[in-house]
N, C-alpha and C positions, 0 to 999 in steps of 0.2 A: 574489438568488443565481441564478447561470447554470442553465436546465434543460434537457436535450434526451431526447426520448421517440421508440419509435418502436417495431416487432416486425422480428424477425428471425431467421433460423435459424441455432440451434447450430453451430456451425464447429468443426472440432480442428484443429491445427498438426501437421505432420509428426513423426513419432517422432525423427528427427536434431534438433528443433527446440523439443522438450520432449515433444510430443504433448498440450501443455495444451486444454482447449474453451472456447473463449472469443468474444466481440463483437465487429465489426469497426466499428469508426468512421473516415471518410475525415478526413484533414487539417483541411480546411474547417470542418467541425464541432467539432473542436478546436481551432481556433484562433479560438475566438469565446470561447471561455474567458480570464479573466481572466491567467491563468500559460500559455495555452498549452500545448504538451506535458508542463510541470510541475506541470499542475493534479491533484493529488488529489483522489478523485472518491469519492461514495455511488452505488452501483447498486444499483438495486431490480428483482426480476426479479418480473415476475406479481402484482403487489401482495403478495409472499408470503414474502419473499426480500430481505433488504439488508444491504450489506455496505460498508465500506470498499477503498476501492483505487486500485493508482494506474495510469496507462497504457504500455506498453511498445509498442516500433515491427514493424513488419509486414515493413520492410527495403523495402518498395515508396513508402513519404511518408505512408502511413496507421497506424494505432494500433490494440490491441486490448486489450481487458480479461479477464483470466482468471476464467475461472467455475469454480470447482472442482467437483468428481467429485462430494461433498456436497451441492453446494445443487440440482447436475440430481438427484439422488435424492430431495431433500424436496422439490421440484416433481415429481418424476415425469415427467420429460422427458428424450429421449435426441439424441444426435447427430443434425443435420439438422432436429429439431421446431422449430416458430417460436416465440417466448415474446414475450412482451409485454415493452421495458423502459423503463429512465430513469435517465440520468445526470447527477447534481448536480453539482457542487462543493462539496467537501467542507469546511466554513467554518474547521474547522484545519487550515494547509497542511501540518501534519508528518503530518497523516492517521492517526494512533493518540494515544491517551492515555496520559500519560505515567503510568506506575505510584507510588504512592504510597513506595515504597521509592526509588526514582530521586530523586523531589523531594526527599524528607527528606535526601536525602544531600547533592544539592547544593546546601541550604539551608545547612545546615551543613562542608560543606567549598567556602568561595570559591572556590579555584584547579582544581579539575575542574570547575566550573561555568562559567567562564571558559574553559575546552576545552569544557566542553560547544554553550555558543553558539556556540562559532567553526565546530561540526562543522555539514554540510550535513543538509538535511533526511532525507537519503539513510541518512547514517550515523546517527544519531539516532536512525532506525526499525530498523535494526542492531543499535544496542547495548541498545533495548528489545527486539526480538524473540528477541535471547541470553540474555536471561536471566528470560523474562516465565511461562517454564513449571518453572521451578525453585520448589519450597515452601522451601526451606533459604535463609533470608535472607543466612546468614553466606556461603552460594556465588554468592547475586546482585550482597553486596558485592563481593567476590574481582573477580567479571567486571565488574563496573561498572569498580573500580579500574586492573583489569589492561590493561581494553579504550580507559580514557582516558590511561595513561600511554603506550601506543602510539602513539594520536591525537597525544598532546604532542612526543614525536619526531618524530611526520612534519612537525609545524608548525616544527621547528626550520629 
């Protein structure tokens, strides 16, 4: 598995632009990755800190990874501090785990799992992220269902 290490300081993106705080990595280094700009990635920040994620573009041919507000707080690091990091490859390329409620269902219903595959890795992380904080199973069904018979139109 691809690794790339190295320290760097804190960066934030413009307020029109999210104002998220995040890593910059140039092209070059991403594209030594097996998926290239599609690689989903583990970043470990300070031996202390690791997270799933994936890389969005700078608008200049480089890439950066968002660090959330959270994890500079349990590192104790602010804007501008250098931190120590490391970015893997993440060995599943849909970069989250699919929920145990997700599987069961389309273990048992073939035809949204057959929309399921056809959807990109993109939407996939989508329709698990919509409904990964809901406890009421019967409203994770609802959006599972509602969210692939969408999908199934657009594939018309």
């Amino acid at each position: 598995m691809k690794t790339y290490q190295g320290i760097q300081s804190i960066k934030q993106l413009e307020k029109r632009k999210g104002g998220y705080y995040y890593l910059k990595f140039d092209s070059e280094i991403i594209n030594q990755f097996s998926r290239k700009r599609a690689t989903r990635m583990i970043c470990t920040i300070d031996d202390k800190v690791s997270y799933r994620c994936g890389l969005n573009h700078l608008g200049d041919g480089n890439f950066y990874i968002i660090v959330a507000g959270k994890y500079l707080k349990e590192l104790n690091k602010e804007l501008g501090e250098n931190i120590v990091y490391k970015i893997e490859e993440d060995p599943d390329p849909l970069g989250v785990d699919i929920p145990e409620v997700l599987s069961v269902f389309l273990e048992q219903d073939m035809d949204a799992k057959v929309i399921f595959d056809k959807l990109t890795d993109g939407k996939k992380r989508s329709l698990i992220f919509s409904f990964t904080k809901l406890k009421d199973i019967d409203r994770q069904i609802k959006i599972i269902t509602e969210f692939l018979a969408k999908e199934k139109l657009k594939m018309k």
